[in-house]
Short mmCIF file of the C-alpha atoms (twelve columns), coordinates in Angstrom:
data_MODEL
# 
_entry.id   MODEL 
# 
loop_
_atom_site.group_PDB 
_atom_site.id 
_atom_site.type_symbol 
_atom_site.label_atom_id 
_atom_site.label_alt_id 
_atom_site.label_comp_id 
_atom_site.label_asym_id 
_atom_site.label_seq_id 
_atom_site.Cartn_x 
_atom_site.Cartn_y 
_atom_site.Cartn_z 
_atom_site.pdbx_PDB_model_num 
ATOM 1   C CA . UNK A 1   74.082 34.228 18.243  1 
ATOM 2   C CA . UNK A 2   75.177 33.009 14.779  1 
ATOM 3   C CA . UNK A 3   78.775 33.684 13.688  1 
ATOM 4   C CA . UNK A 4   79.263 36.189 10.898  1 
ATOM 5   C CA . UNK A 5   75.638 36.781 11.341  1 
ATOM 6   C CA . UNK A 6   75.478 40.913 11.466  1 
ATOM 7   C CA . UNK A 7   72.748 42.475 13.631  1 
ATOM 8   C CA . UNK A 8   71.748 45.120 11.337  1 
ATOM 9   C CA . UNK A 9   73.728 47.956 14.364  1 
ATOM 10  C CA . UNK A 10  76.955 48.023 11.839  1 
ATOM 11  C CA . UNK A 11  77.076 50.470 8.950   1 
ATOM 12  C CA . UNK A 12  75.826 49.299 5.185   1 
ATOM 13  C CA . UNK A 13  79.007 49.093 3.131   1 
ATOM 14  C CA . UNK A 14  79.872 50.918 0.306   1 
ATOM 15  C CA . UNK A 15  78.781 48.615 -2.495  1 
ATOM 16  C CA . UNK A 16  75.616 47.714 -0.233  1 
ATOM 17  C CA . UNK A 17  74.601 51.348 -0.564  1 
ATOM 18  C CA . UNK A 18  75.495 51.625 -4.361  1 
ATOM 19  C CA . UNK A 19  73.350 48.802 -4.967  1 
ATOM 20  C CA . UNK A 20  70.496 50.186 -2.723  1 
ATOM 21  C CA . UNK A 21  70.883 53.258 -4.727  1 
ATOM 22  C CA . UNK A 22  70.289 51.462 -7.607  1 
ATOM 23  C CA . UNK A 23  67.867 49.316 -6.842  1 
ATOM 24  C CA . UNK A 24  65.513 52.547 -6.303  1 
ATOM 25  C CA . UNK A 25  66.488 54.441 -9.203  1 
ATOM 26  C CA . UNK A 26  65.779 51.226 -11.182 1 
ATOM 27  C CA . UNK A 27  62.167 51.323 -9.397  1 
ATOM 28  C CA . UNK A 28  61.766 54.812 -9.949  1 
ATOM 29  C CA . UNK A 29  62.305 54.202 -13.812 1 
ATOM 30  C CA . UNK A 30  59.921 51.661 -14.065 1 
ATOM 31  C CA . UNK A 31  57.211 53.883 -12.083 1 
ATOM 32  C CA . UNK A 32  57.830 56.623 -14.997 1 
ATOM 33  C CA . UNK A 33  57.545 54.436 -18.255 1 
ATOM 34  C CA . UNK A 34  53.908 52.983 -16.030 1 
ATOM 35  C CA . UNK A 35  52.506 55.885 -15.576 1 
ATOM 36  C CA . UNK A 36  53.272 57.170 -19.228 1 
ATOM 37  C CA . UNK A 37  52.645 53.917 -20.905 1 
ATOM 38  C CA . UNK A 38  49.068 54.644 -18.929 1 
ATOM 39  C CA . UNK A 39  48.479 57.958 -19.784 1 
ATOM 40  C CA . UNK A 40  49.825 57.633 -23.681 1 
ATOM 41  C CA . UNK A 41  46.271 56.324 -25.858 1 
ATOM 42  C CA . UNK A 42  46.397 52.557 -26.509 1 
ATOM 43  C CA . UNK A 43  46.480 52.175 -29.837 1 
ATOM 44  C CA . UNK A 44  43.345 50.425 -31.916 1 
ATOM 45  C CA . UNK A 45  44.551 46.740 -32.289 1 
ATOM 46  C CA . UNK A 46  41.491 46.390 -35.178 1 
ATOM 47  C CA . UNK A 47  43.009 48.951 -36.858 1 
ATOM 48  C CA . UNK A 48  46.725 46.954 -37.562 1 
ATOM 49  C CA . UNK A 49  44.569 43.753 -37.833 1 
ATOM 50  C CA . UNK A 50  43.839 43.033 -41.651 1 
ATOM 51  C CA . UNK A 51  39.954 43.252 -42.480 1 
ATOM 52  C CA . UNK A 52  40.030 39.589 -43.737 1 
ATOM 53  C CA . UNK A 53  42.105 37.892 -41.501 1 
ATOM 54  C CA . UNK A 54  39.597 39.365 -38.326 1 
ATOM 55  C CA . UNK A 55  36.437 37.780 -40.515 1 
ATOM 56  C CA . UNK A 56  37.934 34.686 -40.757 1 
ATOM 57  C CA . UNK A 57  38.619 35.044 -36.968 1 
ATOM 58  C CA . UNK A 58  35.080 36.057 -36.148 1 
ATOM 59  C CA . UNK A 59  33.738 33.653 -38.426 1 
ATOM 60  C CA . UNK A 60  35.758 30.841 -36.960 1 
ATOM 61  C CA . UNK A 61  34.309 32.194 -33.206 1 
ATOM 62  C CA . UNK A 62  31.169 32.178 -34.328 1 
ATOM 63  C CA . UNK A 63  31.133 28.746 -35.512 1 
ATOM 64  C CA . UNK A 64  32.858 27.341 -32.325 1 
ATOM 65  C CA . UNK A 65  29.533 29.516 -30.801 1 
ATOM 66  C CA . UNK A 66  26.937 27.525 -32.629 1 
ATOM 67  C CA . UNK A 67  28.871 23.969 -31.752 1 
ATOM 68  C CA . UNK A 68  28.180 25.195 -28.155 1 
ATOM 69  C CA . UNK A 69  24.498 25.633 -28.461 1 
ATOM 70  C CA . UNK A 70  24.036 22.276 -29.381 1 
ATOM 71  C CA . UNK A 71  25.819 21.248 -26.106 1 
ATOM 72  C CA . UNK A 72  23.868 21.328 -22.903 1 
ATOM 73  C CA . UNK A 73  24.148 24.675 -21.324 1 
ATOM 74  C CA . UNK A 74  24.904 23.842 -17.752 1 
ATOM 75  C CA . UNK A 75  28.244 21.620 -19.063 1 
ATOM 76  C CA . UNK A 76  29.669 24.607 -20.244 1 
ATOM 77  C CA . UNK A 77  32.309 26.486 -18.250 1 
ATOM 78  C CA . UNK A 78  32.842 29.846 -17.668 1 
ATOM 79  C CA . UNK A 79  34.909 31.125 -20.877 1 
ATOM 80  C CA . UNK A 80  32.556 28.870 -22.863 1 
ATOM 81  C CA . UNK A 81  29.317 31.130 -21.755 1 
ATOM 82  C CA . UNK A 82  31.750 34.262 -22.059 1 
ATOM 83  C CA . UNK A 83  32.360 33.507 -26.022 1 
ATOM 84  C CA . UNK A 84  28.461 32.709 -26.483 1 
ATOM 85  C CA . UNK A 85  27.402 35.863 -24.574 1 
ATOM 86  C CA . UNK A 86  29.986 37.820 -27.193 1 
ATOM 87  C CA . UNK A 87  27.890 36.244 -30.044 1 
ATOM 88  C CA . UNK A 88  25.679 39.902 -30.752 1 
ATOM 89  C CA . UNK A 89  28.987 42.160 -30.393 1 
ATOM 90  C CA . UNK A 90  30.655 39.225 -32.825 1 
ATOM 91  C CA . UNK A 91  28.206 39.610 -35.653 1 
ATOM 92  C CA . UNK A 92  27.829 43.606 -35.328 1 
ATOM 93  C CA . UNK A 93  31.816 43.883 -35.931 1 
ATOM 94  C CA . UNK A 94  31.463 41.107 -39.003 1 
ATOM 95  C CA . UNK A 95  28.670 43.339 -40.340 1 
ATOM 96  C CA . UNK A 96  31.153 46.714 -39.816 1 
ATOM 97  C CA . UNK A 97  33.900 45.119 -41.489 1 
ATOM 98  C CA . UNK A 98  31.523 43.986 -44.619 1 
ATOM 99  C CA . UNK A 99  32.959 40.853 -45.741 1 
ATOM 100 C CA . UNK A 100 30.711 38.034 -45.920 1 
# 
């Protein structure tokens, strides 16, 4: 046996218990703003994001989109075939937005 090792048999002091207590309601909290941070709508992030600025942004994608077609397809890795399959959705939300 280890000296000043406890065994778990002796009682929790008090500030052992305090911070238990804490500890849990601390949890509990957390649990609470989860589940209403999940059931509260997520905002529209398109909608705070200025019409320009997300052009430019889809314009700049699409261009990085064409540089990959010129590469050869099986170099690619996985996020580079990810942002060329996005192409179609890329162009319909440029066309929504209106600005050429």
């Amino acid at each position: 046996m280890i000296p000043g090792l406890s065994t778990g048999d002796a009682p929790k002091s008090k500030s052992a218990i305090k911070r238990e207590k804490a500890k849990l309601k601390k949890k509990q909290e957390q649990q609470k703003a989860a589940a209403a941070q999940a059931a509260a709508p997520a905002p529209e992030p398109a909608a705070a994001v200025d019409p320009e600025k997300r052009a430019r942004k889809i314009k700049k994608t699409l261009k990085q989109i064409d540089d990959l077609k010129k590469k050869d397809a099986s170099a690619l890795n996985e996020d580079q075939k990810t942002k060329m399959a996005s192409e179609e959705s890329l162009l319909a939300e440029l066309a929504q937005l209106g600005i050429s």
